[in-house]
N, C-alpha and C positions, 0 to 999 in steps of 0.2 A: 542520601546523596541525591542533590537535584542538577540536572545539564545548566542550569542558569548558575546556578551557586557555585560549582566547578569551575565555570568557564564564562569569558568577556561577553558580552552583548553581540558584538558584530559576530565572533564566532559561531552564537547558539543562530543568529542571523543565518549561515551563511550554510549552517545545517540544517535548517528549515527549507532553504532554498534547495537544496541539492533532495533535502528527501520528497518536494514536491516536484521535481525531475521524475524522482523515483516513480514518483504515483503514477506519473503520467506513463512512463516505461512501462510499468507493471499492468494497467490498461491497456496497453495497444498490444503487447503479448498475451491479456486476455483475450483481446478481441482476436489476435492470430490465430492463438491454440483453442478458441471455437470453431474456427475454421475449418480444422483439423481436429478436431475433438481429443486433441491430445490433454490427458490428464497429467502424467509428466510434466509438461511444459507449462500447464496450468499451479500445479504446485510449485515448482520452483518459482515462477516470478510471486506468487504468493507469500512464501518462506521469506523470498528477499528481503521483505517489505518489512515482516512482523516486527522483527527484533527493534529495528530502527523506530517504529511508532511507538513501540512503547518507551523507547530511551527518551521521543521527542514530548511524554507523555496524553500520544491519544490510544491511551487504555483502550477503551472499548474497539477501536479498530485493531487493536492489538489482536485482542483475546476474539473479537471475529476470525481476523484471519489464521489464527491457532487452532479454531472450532473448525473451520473449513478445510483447513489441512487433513484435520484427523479425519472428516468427513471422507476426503478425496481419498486418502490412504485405505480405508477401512472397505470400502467399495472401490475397485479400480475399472469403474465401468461409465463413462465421461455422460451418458444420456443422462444416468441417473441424479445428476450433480445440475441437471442444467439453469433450475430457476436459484438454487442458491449461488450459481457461479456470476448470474447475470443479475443479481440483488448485488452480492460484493463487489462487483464492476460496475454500478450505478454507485453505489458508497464512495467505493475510493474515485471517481468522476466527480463526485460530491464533494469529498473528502479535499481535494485540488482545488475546485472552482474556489470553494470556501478559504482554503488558504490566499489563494491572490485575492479574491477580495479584500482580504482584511490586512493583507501585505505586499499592498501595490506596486512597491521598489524592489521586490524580494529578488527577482528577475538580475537584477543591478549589482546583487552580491555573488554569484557564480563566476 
């Protein structure tokens, strides 16, 4: 089963769009709960994220943010997490820019 094969064009469109909402959400709650070095709040906007990248098939930011998770869960001590938290919030900042790049109208379907 693939999200294009299931489903219309403008749809798989307009779920690209809303999960590049997401990226951007799920960054700016990183960038909060470094703040506050809240690991909690770091995992959950993490978790949001996972399932949805890999329905949209970006695998590997999937299975990043799955690693990280278990990461965060297994230590619940937020210093210890810091240069992985801030490599996966360069990613998914990456991971966004790279989307509107390549889908300039994307904006146009929400």
């Amino acid at each position: 089963m693939t999200l294009y094969k299931d489903t219309d064009e403008k749809t798989v469109i307009k779920i690209l769009a809303h999960f590049k909402e997401n990226l951007k959400d799920c960054a700016d709650i990183l960038i909060a709960a470094s703040q506050n070095k809240d690991i909690d709040l770091t995992t959950k906007a993490i978790h949001k994220i996972a399932g949805s990248s890999e329905l949209l098939g970006f695998k590997l930011y999937a299975d990043r943010s799955r690693d990280l998770i278990k990461k965060l869960r297994s230590v619940l001590v937020y210093d210890h997490h810091i240069s992985d938290i801030e490599a996966y919030l360069s990613y998914t900042q990456e991971l966004s820019c790279s989307i509107s790049l390549n889908f300039k109208t994307l904006d146009s379907f929400l």
